[in-house]
Biotite code that builds the C-alpha atoms (Angstrom):
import biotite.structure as struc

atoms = struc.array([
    struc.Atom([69.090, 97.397, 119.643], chain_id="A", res_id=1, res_name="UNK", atom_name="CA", element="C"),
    struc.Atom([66.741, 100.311, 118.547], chain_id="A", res_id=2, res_name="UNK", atom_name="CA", element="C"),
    struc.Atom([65.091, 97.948, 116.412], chain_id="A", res_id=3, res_name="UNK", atom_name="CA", element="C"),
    struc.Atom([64.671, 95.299, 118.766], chain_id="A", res_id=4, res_name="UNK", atom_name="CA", element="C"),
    struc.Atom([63.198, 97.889, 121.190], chain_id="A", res_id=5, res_name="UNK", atom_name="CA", element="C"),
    struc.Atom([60.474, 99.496, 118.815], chain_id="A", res_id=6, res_name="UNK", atom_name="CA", element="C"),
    struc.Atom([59.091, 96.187, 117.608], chain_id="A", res_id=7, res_name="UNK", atom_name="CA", element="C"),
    struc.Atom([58.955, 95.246, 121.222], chain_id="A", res_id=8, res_name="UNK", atom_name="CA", element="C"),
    struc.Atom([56.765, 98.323, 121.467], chain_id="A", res_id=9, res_name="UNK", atom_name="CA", element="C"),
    struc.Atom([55.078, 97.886, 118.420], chain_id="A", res_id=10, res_name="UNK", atom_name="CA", element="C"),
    struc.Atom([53.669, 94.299, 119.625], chain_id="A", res_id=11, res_name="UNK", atom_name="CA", element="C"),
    struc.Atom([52.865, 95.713, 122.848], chain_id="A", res_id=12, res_name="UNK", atom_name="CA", element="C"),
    struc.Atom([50.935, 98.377, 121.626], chain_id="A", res_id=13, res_name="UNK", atom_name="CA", element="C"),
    struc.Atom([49.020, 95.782, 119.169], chain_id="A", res_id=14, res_name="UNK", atom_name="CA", element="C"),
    struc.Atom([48.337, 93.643, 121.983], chain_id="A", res_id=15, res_name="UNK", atom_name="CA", element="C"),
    struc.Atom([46.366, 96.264, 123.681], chain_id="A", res_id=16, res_name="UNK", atom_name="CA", element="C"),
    struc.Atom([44.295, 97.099, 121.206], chain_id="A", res_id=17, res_name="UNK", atom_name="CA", element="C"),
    struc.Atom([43.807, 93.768, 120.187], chain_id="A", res_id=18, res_name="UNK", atom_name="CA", element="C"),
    struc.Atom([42.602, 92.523, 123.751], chain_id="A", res_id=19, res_name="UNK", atom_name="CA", element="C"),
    struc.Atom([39.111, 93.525, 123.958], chain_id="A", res_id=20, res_name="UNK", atom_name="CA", element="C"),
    struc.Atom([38.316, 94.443, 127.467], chain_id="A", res_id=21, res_name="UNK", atom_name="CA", element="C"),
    struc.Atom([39.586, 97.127, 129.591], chain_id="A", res_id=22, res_name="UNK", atom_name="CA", element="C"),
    struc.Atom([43.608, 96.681, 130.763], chain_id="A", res_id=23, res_name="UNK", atom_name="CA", element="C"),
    struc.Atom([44.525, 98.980, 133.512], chain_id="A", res_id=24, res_name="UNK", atom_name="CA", element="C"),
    struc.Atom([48.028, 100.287, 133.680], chain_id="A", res_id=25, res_name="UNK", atom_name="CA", element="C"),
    struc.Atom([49.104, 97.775, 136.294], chain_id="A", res_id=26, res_name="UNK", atom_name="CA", element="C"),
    struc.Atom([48.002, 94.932, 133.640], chain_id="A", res_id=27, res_name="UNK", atom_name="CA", element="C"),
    struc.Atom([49.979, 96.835, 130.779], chain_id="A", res_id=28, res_name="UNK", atom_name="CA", element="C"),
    struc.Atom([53.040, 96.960, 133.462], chain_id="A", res_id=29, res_name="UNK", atom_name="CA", element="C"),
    struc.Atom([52.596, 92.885, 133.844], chain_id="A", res_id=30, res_name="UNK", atom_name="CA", element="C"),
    struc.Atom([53.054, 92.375, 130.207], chain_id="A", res_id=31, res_name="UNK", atom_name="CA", element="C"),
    struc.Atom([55.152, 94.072, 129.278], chain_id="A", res_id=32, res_name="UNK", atom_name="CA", element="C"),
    struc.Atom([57.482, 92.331, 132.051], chain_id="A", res_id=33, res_name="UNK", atom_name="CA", element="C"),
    struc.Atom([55.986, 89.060, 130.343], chain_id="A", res_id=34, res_name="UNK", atom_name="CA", element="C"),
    struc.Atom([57.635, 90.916, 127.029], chain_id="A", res_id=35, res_name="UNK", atom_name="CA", element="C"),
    struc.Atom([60.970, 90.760, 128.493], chain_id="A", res_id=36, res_name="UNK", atom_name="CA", element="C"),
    struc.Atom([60.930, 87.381, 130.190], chain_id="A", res_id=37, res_name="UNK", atom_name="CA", element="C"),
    struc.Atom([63.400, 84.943, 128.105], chain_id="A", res_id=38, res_name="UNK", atom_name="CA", element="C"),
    struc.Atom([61.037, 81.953, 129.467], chain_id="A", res_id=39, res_name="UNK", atom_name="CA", element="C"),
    struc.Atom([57.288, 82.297, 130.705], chain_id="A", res_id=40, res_name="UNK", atom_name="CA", element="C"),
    struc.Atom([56.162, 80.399, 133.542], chain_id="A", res_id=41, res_name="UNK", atom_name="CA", element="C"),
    struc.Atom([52.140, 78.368, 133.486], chain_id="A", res_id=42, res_name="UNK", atom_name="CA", element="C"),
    struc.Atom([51.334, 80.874, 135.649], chain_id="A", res_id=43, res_name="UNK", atom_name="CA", element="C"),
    struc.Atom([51.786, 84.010, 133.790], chain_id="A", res_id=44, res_name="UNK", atom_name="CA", element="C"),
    struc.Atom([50.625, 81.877, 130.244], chain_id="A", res_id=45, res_name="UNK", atom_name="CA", element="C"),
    struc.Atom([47.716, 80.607, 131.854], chain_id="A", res_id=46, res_name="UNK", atom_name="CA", element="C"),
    struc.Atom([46.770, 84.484, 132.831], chain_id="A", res_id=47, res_name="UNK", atom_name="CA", element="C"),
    struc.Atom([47.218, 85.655, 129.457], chain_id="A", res_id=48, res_name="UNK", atom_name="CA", element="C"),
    struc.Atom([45.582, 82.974, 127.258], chain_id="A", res_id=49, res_name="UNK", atom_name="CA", element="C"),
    struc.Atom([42.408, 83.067, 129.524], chain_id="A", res_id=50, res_name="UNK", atom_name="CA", element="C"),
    struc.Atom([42.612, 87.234, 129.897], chain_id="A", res_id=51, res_name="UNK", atom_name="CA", element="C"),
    struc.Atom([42.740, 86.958, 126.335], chain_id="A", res_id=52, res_name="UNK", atom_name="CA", element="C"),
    struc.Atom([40.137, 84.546, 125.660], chain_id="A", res_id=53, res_name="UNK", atom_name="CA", element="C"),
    struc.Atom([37.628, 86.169, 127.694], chain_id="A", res_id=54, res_name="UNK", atom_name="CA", element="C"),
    struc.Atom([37.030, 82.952, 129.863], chain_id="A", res_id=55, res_name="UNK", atom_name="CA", element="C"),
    struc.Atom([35.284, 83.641, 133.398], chain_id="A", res_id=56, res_name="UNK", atom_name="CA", element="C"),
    struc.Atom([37.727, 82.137, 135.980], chain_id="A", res_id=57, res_name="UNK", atom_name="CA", element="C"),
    struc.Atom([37.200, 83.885, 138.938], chain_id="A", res_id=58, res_name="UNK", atom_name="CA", element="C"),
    struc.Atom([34.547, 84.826, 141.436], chain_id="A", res_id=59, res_name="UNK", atom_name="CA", element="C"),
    struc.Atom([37.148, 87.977, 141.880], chain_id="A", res_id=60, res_name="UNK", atom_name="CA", element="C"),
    struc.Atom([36.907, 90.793, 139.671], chain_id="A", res_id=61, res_name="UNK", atom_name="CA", element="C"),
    struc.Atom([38.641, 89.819, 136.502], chain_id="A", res_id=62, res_name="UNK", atom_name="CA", element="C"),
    struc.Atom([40.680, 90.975, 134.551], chain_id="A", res_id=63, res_name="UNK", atom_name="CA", element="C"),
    struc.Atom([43.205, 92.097, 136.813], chain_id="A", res_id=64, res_name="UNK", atom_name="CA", element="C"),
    struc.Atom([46.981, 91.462, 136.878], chain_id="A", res_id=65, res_name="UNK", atom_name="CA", element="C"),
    struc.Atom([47.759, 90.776, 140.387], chain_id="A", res_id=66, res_name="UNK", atom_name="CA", element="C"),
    struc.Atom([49.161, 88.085, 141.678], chain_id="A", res_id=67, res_name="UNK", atom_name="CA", element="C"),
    struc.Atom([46.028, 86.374, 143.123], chain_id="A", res_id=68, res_name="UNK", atom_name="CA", element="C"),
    struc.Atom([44.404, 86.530, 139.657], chain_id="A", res_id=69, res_name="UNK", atom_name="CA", element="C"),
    struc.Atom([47.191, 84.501, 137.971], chain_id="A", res_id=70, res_name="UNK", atom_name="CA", element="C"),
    struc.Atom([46.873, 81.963, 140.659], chain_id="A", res_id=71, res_name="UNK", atom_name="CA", element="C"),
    struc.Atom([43.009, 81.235, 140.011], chain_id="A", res_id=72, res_name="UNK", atom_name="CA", element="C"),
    struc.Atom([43.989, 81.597, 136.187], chain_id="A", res_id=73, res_name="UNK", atom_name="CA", element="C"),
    struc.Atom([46.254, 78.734, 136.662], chain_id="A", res_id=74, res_name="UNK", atom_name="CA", element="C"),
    struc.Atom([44.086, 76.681, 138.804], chain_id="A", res_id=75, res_name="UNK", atom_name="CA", element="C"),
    struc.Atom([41.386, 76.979, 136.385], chain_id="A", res_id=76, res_name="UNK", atom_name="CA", element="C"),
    struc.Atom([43.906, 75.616, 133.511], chain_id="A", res_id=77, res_name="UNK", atom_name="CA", element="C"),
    struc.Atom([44.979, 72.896, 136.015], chain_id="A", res_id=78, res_name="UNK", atom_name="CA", element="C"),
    struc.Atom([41.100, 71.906, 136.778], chain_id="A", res_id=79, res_name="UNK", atom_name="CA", element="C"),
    struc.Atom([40.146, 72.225, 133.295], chain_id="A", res_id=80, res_name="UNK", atom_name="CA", element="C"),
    struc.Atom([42.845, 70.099, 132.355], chain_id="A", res_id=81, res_name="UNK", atom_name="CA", element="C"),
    struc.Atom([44.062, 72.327, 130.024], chain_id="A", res_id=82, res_name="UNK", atom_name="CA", element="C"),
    struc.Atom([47.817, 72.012, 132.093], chain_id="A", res_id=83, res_name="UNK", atom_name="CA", element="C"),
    struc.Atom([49.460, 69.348, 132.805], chain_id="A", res_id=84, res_name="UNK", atom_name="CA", element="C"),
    struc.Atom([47.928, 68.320, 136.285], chain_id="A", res_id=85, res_name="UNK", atom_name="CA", element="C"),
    struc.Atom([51.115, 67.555, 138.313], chain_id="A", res_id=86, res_name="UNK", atom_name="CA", element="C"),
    struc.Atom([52.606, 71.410, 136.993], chain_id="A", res_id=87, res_name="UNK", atom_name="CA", element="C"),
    struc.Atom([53.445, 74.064, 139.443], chain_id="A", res_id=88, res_name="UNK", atom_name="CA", element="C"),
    struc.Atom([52.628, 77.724, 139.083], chain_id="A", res_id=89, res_name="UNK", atom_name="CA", element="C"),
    struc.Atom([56.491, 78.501, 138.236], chain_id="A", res_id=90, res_name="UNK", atom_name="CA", element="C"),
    struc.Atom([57.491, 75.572, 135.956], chain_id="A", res_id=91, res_name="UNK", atom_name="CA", element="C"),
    struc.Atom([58.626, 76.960, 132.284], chain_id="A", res_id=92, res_name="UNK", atom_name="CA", element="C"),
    struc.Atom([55.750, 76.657, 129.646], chain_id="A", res_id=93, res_name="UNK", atom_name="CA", element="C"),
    struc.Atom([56.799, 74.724, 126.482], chain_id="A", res_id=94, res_name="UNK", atom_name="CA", element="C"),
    struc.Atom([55.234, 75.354, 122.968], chain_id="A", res_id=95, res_name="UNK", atom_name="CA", element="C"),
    struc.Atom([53.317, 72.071, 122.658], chain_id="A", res_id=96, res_name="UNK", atom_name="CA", element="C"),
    struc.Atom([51.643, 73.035, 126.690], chain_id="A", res_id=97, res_name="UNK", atom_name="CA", element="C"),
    struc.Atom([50.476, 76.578, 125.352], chain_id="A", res_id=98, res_name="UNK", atom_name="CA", element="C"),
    struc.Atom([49.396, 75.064, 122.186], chain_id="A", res_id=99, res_name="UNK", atom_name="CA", element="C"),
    struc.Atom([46.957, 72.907, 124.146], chain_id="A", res_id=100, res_name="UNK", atom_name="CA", element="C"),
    struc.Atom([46.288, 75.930, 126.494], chain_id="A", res_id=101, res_name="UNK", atom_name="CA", element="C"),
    struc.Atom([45.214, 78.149, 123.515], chain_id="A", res_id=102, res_name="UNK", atom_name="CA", element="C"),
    struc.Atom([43.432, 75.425, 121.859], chain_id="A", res_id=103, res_name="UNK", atom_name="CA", element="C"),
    struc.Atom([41.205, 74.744, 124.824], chain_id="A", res_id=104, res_name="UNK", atom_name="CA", element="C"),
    struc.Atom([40.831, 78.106, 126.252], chain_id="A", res_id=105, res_name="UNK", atom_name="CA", element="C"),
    struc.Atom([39.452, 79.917, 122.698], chain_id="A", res_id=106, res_name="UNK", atom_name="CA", element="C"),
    struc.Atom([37.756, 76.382, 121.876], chain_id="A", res_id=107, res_name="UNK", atom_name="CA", element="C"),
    struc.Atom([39.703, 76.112, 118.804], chain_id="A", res_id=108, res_name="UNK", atom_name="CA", element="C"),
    struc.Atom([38.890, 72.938, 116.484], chain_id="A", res_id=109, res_name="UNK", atom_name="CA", element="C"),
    struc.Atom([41.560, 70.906, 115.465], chain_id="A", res_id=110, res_name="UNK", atom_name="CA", element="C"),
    struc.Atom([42.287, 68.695, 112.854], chain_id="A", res_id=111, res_name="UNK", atom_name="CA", element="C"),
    struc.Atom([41.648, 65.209, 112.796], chain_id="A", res_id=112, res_name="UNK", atom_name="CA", element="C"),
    struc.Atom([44.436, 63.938, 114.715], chain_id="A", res_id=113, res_name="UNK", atom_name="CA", element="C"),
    struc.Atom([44.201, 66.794, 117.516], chain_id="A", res_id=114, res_name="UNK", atom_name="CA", element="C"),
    struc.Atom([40.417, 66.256, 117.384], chain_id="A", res_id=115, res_name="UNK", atom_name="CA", element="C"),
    struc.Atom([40.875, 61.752, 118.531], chain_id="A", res_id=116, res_name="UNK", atom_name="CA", element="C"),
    struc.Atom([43.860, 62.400, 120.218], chain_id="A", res_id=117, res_name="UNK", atom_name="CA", element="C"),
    struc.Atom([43.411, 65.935, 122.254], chain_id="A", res_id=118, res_name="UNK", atom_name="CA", element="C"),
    struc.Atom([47.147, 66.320, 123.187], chain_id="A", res_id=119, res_name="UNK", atom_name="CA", element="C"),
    struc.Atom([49.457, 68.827, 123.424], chain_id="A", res_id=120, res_name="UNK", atom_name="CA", element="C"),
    struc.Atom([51.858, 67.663, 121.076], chain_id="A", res_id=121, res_name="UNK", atom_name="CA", element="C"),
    struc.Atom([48.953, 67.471, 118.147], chain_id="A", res_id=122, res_name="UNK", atom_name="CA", element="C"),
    struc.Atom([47.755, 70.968, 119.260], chain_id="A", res_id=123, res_name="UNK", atom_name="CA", element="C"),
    struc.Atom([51.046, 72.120, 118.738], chain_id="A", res_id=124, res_name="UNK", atom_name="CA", element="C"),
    struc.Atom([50.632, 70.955, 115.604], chain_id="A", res_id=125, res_name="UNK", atom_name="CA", element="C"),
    struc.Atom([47.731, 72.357, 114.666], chain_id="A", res_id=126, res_name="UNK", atom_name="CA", element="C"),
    struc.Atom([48.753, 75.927, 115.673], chain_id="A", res_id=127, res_name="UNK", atom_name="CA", element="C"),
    struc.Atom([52.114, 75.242, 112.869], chain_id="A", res_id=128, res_name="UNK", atom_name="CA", element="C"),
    struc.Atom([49.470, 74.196, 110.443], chain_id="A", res_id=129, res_name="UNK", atom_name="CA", element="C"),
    struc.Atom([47.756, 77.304, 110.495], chain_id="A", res_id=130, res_name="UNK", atom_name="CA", element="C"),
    struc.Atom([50.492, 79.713, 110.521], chain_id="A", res_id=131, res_name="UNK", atom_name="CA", element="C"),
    struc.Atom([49.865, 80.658, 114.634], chain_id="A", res_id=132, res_name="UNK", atom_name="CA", element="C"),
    struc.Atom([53.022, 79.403, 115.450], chain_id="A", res_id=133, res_name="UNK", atom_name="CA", element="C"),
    struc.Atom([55.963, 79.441, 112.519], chain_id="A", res_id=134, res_name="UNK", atom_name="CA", element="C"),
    struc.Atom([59.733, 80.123, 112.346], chain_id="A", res_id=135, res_name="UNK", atom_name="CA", element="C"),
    struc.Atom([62.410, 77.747, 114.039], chain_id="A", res_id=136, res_name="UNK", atom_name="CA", element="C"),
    struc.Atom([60.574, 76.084, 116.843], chain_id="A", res_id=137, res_name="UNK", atom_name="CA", element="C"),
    struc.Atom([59.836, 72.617, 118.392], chain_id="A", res_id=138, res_name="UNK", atom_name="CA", element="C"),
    struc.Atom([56.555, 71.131, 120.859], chain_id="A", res_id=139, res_name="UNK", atom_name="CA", element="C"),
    struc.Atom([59.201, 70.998, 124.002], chain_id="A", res_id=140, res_name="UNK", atom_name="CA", element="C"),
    struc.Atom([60.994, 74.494, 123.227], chain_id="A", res_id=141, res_name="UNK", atom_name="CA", element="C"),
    struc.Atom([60.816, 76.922, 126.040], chain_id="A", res_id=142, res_name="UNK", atom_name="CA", element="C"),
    struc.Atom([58.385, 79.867, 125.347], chain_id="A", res_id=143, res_name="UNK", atom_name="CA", element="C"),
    struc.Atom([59.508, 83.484, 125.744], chain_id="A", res_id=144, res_name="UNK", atom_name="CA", element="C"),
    struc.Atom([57.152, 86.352, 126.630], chain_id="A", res_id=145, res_name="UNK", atom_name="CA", element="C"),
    struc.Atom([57.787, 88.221, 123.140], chain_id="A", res_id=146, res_name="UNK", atom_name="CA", element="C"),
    struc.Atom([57.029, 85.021, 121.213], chain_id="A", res_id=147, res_name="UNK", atom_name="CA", element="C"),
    struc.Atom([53.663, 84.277, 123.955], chain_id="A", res_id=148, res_name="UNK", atom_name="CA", element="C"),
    struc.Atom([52.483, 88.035, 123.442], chain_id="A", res_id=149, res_name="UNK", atom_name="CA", element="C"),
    struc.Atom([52.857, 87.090, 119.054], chain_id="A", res_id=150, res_name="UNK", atom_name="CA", element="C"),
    struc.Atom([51.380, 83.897, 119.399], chain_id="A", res_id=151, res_name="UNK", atom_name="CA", element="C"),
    struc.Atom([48.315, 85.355, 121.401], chain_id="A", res_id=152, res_name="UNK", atom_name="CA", element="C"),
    struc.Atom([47.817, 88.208, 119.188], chain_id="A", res_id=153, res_name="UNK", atom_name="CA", element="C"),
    struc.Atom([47.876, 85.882, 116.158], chain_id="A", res_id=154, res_name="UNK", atom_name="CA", element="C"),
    struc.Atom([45.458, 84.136, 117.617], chain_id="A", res_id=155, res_name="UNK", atom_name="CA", element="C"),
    struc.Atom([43.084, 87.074, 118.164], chain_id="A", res_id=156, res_name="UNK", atom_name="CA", element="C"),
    struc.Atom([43.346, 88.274, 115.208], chain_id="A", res_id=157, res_name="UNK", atom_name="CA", element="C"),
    struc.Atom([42.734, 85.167, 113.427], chain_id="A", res_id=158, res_name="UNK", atom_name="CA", element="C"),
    struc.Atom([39.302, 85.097, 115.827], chain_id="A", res_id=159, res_name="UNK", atom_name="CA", element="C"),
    struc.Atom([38.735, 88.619, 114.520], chain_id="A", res_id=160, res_name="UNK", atom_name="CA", element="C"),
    struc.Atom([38.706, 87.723, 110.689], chain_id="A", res_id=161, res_name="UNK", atom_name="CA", element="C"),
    struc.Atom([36.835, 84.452, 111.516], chain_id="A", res_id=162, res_name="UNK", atom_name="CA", element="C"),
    struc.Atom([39.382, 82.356, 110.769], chain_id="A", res_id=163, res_name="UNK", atom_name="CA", element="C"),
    struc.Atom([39.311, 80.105, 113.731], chain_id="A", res_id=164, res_name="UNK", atom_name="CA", element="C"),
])
């Protein structure tokens, strides 16, 4: 259980120093809720990935965690098509949705097939391929906050070393 509860830490801690904008306590509050959550919904992913991506949103002030600012994250993802358009804010995300999410929202390019096709299912893909997303996993597996907070920060960091 200890151990389970430091690395829980330890990812939260290298999330927010990965993130490169200012988090106020009320957004470290929100994930690390997201960190406990066995299943994410599109709302709360859709929040993250574009927090984390730095994409513009919102005519509010961004970058903040309440409630209002997941809802225009989400709409964004829904009007960029980067969601499936018939989703609701609470639906469960799947890997192969926040594959295309990530894809999309850090303009990630793909391989061949992900670059004719554009679909979440080849994202998905793509994400295996480059070691973003590994272990025992499938496109329409439930995502959990812990493995959403790794699979952002993998993502980051692989923007940091230039790597995507």
């Amino acid at each position: 259980m200890n151990k389970y509860f430091f690395l829980k830490k330890s990812i939260l801690f290298y999330f927010l120093m990965t993130v490169p904008v200012f988090l106020h306590s009320q957004t470290a509050l929100v994930i690390e809720e997201i960190l406990n959550m066995q299943e994410v919904s599109m709302q709360q992913a859709a929040w993250l990935v574009l927090e984390a991506a730095n994409t513009s949103y919102s005519a509010n002030i961004p970058y903040s965690a309440d409630t209002s600012s997941q809802i225009d994250a989400f709409r964004y993802a829904i009007e960029q098509n980067w969601l499936p358009g018939m989703a609701e804010g609470g639906d469960i995300i799947r890997f192969d949705q926040l594959s295309y999410l990530i894809m999309r929202a850090f303009d990630i390019r793909g391989g061949i097939f992900y670059s004719i096709f554009r679909n979440p299912h080849y994202a998905y893909r793509e994400l295996v391929y480059r070691n973003i997303i590994f272990g025992r996993t499938y496109p329409g597996m439930a995502v959990s906050g812990y493995t959403m907070l790794y699979v952002v920060n993998r993502v980051l960091s692989y923007r940091e070393a230039n790597l995507i």
